[in-house]
Each structure stands twice: as structure tokens, then as C-alpha cells.
N, CA and C of each residue as an Amber inpcrd file, in Angstrom:
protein
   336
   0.8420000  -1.1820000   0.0000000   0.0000000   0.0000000   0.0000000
   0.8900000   1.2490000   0.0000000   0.6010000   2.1940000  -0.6580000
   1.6630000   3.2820000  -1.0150000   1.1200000   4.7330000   0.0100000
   2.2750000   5.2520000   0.6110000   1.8710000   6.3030000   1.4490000
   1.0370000   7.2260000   1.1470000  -0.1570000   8.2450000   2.1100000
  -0.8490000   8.9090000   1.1360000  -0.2140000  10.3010000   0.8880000
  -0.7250000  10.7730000  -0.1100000  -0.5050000  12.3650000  -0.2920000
  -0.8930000  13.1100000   0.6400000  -1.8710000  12.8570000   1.8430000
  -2.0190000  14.0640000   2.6760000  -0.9210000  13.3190000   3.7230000
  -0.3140000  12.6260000   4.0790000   0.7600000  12.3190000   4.7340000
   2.0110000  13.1440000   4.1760000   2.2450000  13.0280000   3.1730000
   3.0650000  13.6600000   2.7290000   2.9830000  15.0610000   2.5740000
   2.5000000  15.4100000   2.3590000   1.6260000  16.7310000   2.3130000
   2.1610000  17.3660000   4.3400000   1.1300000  16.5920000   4.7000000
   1.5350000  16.8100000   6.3290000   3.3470000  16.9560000   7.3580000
   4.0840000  16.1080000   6.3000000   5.3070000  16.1940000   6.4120000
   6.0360000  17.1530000   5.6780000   5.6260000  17.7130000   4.5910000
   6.2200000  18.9480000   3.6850000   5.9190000  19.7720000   4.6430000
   4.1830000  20.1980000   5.0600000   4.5910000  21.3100000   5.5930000
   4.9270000  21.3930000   7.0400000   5.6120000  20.5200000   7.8720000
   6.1380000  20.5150000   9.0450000   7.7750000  21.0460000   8.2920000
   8.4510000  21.0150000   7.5950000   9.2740000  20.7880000   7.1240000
   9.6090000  22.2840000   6.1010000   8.3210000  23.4080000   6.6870000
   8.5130000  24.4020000   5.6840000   9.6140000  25.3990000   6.2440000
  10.2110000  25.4020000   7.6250000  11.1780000  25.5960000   7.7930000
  12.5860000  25.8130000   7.3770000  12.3630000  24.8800000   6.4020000
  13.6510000  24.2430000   6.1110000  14.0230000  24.9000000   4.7730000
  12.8550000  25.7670000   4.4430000  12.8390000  26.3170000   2.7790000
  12.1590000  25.3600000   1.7960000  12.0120000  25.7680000   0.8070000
  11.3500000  24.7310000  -0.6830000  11.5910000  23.2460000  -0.3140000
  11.3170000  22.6180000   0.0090000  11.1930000  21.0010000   0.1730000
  10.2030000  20.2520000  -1.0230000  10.3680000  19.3980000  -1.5770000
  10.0070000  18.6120000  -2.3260000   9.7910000  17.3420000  -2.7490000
   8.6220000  16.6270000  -3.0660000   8.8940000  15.2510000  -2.6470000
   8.5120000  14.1120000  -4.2500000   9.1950000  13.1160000  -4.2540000
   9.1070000  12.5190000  -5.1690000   8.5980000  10.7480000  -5.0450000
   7.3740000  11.0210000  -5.8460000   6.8620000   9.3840000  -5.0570000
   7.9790000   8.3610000  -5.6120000   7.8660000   6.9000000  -5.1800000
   8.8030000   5.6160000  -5.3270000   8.8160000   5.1200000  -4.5310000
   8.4080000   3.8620000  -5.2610000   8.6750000   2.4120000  -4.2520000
   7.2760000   2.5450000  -3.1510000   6.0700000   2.8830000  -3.2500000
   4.8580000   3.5040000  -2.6610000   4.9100000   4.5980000  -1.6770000
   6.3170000   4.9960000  -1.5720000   6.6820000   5.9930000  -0.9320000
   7.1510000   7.3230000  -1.3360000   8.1910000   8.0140000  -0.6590000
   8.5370000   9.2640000  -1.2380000   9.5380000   9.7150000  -0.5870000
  10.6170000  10.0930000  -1.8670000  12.0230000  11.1020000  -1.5270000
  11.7600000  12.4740000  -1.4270000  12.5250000  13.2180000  -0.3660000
  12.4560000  14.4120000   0.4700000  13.4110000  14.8270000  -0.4800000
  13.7030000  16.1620000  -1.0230000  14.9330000  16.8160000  -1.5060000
  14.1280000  18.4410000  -1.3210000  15.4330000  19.3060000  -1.3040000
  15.4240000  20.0470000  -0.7540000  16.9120000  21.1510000  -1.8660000
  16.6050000  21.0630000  -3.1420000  17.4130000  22.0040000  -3.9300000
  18.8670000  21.0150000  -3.7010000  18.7900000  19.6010000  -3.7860000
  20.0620000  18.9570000  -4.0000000  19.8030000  17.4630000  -3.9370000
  20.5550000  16.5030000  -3.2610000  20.3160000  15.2050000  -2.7000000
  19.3020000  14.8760000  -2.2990000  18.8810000  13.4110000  -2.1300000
  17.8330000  13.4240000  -1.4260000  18.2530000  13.1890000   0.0250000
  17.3820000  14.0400000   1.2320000  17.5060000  13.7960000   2.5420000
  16.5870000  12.9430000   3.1360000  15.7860000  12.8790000   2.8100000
  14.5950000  11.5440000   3.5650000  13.6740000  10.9760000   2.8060000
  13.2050000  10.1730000   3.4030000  12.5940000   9.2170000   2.4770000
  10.9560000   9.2750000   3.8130000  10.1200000   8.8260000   2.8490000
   8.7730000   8.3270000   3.5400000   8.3250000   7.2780000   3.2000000
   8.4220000   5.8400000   3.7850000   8.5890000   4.2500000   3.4840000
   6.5740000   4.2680000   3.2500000   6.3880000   3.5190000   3.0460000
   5.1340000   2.5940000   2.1390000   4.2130000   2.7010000   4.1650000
   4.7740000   2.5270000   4.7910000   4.3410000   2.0800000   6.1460000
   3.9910000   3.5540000   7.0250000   4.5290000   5.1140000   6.4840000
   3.9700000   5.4840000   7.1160000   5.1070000   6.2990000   8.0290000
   6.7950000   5.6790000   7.4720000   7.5320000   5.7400000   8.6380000
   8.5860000   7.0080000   8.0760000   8.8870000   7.9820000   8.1450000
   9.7350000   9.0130000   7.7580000  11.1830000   9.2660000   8.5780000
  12.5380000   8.7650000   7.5860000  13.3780000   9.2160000   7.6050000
  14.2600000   9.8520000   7.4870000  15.0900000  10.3540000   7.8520000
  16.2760000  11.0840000   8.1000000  17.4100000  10.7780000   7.2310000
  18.0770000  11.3500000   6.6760000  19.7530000  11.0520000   6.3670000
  20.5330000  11.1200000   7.3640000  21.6590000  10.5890000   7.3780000
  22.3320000  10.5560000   8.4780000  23.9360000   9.8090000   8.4790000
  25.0400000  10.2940000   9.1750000  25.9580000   9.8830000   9.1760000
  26.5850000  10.1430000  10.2970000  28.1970000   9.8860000  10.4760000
  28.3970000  10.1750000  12.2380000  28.5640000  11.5890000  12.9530000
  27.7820000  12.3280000  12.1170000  27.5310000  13.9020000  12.3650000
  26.3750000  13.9580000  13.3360000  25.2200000  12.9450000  12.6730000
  23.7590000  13.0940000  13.3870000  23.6700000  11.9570000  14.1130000
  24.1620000  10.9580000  13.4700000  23.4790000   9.2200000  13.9690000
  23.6600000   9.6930000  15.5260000  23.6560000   9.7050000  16.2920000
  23.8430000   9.9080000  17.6710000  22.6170000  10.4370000  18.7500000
  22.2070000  11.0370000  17.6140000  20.7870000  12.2580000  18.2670000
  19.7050000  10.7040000  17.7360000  19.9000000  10.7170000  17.0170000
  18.5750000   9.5060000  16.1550000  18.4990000   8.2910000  17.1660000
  20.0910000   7.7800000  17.2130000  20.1460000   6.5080000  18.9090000
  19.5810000   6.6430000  19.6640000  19.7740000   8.0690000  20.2180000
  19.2790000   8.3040000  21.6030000  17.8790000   8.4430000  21.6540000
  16.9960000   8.8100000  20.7080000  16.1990000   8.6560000  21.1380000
  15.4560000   7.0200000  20.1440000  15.9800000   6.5750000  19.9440000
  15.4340000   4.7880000  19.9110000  15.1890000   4.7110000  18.6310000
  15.7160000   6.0170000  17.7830000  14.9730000   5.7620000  16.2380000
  15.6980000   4.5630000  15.2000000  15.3840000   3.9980000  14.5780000
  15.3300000   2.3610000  13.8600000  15.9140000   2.3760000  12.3240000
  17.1510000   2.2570000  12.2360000  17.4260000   2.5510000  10.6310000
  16.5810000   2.1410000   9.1180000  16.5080000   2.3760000   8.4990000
  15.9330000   2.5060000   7.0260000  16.7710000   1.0710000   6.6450000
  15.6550000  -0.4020000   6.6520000  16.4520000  -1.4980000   5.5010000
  15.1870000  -1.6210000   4.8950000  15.1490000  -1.7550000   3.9710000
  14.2130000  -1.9350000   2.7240000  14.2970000  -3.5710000   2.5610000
  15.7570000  -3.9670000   2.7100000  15.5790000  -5.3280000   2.6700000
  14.9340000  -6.2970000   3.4580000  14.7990000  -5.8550000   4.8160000
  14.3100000  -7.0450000   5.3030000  15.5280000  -7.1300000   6.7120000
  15.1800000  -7.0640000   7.9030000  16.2040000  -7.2710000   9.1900000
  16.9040000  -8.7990000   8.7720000  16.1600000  -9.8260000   8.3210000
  17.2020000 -11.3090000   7.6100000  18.0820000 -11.3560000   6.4470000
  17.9110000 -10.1620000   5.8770000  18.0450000 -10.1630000   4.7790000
  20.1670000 -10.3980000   4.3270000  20.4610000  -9.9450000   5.7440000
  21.7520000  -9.9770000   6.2170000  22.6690000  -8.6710000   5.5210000
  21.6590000  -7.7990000   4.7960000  22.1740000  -6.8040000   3.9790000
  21.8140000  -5.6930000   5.0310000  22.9900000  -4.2530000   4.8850000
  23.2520000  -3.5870000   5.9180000  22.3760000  -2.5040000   5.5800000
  21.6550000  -1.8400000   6.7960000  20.3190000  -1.2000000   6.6450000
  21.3210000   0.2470000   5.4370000  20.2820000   1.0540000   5.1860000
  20.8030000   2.3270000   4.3680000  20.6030000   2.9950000   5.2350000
  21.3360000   4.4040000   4.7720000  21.8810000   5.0700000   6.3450000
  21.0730000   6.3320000   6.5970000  19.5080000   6.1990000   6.7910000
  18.5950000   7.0210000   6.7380000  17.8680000   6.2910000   8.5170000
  17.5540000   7.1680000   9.4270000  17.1480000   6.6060000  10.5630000
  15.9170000   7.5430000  10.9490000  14.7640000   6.5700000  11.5050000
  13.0940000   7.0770000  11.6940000  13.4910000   8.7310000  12.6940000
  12.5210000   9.4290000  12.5120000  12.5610000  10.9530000  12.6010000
  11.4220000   9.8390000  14.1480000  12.0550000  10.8110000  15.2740000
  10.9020000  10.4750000  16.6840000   9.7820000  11.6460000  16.5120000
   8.4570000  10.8940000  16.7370000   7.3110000  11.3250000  16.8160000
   7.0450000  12.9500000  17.4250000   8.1340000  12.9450000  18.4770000
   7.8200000  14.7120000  18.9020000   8.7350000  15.6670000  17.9840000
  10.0210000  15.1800000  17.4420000  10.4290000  15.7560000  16.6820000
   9.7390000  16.3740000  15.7230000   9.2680000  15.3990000  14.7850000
   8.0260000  15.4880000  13.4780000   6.9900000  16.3460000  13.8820000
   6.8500000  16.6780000  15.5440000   5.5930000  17.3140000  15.6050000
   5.8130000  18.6120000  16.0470000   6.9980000  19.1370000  16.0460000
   7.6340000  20.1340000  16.4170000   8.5710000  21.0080000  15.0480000
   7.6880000  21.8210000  14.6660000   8.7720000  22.3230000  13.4390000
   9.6820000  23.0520000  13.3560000   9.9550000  23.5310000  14.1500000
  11.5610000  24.1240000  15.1400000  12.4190000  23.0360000  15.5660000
  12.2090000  22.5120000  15.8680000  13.1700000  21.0940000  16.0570000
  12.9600000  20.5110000  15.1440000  12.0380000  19.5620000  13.9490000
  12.3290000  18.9260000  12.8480000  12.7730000  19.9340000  11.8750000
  13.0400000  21.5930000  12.0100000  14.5010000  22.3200000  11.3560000
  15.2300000  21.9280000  11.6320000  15.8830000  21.7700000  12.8420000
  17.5650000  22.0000000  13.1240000  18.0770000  20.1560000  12.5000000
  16.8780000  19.0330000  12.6320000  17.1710000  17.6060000  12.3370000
  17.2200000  17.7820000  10.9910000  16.4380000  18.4550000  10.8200000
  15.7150000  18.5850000   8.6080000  17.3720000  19.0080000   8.1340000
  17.6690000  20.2190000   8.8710000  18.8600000  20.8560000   8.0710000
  20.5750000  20.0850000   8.1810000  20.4300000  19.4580000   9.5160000
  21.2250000  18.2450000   9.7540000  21.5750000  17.2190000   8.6890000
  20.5510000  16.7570000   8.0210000  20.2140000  15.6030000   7.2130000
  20.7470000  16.1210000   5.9720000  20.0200000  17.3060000   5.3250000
  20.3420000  18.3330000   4.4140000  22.1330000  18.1280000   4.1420000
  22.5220000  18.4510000   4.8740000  23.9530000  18.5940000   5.5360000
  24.7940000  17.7290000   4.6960000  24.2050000  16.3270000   5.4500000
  24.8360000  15.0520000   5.2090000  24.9350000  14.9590000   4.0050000
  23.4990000  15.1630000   3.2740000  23.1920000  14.5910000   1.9080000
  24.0650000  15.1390000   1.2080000  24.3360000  16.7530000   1.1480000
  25.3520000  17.6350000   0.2330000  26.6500000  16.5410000   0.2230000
  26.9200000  16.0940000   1.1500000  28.6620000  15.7460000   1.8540000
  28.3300000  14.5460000   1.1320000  26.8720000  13.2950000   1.3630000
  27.1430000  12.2360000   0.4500000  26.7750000  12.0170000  -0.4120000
  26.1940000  12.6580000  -1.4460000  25.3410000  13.1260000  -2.8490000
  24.2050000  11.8660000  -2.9820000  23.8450000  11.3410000  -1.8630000
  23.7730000  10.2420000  -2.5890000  21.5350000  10.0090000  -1.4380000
């Protein structure tokens, strides 16, 4: 089942902070970009992530957030390095800035 547009919709504009944000459906979900890379993704389930590397991963641990594998936890393949945004974050758009622009960050540094 593919995420809906007012979900997404609901996450753009938490995210208007951050300047022009933009989203691109795939895979029943949707890539976050933001005038470069993509920084997050919104999985089929509902679940919105982060980019991330050993700049941010630390803030995302602490509070219990769950990395991005598409494959499958058996799959024995290593998750991609995007980790779940926590629920008060997302609901706070002053704080999902300073995480949004974090991610932003990363993405420039890993184009990817």
C-alpha cells in the first residue's frame, strides 16, 4: 500500500522551515529533496526518515529511532543510512529544522 498524499503533504509542511522542500513518489513511498540530494525518504508504512551519518546518527540513537532497511532485518544486507525521525520531533517544526537541516547537511557531503 503506497503512502498517502495528505501524509506527505503533512510532512512537507512541518518541514517548511527548512525552505522549498520537495517530494518525489517511489517504491509507494517518497524522496524528500530540498534544492540537491535526497535527505529523507517516507517508506510505504507510514515511517519518515532522516539522512544521516556520524555527524547526526547519535541524536537519532538516543532517542530509539530504527534505521531505514528496505531489505528485510534477515536479509543480512546492511540497513541504508537514513534513521526514523521520533514522533515529537516530526511534531515540532523548530526542532524537525535544526534535524531537517542536519540531514540536508549530510546529503550535500554524500550526494547520494
Amino acid at each position: 500500500m503506497a503512502v498517502s498524499q495528505a501524509y506527505i503533504d503533512y510532512v512537507l509542511e512541518q518541514l517548511e522551515r527548512c525552505g522549498p522542500v520537495v517530494s518525489k513518489k517511489f517504491f509507494g513511498g517518497a524522496g524528500l529533496y530540498a534544492g540537491g540530494p535526497i535527505f529523507g525518504l517516507i517508506d510505504s508504512e507510514y515511517r519518515f526518515y532522516l539522512k544521516v551519518d556520524e555527524t547526526n546518527r547519535a541524536d537519532f540513537e538516543a532517542c530509539g529511532s530504527t534505521p531505514f532497511n528496505p531489505y528485510g532485518e534477515d536479509s543480512g544486507k546492511k540497513p541504508m543510512a537514513y534513521m526514523t525521525v521520533p514522533e515529537d520531533v516530526l511534531e515540532d517544526p523548530d526542532e524537525l529544522a535544526i534535524w531537517a537541516s542536519k540531514a540536508i547537511a549530510v546529503a550535500a557531503r554524500r550526494k547520494s
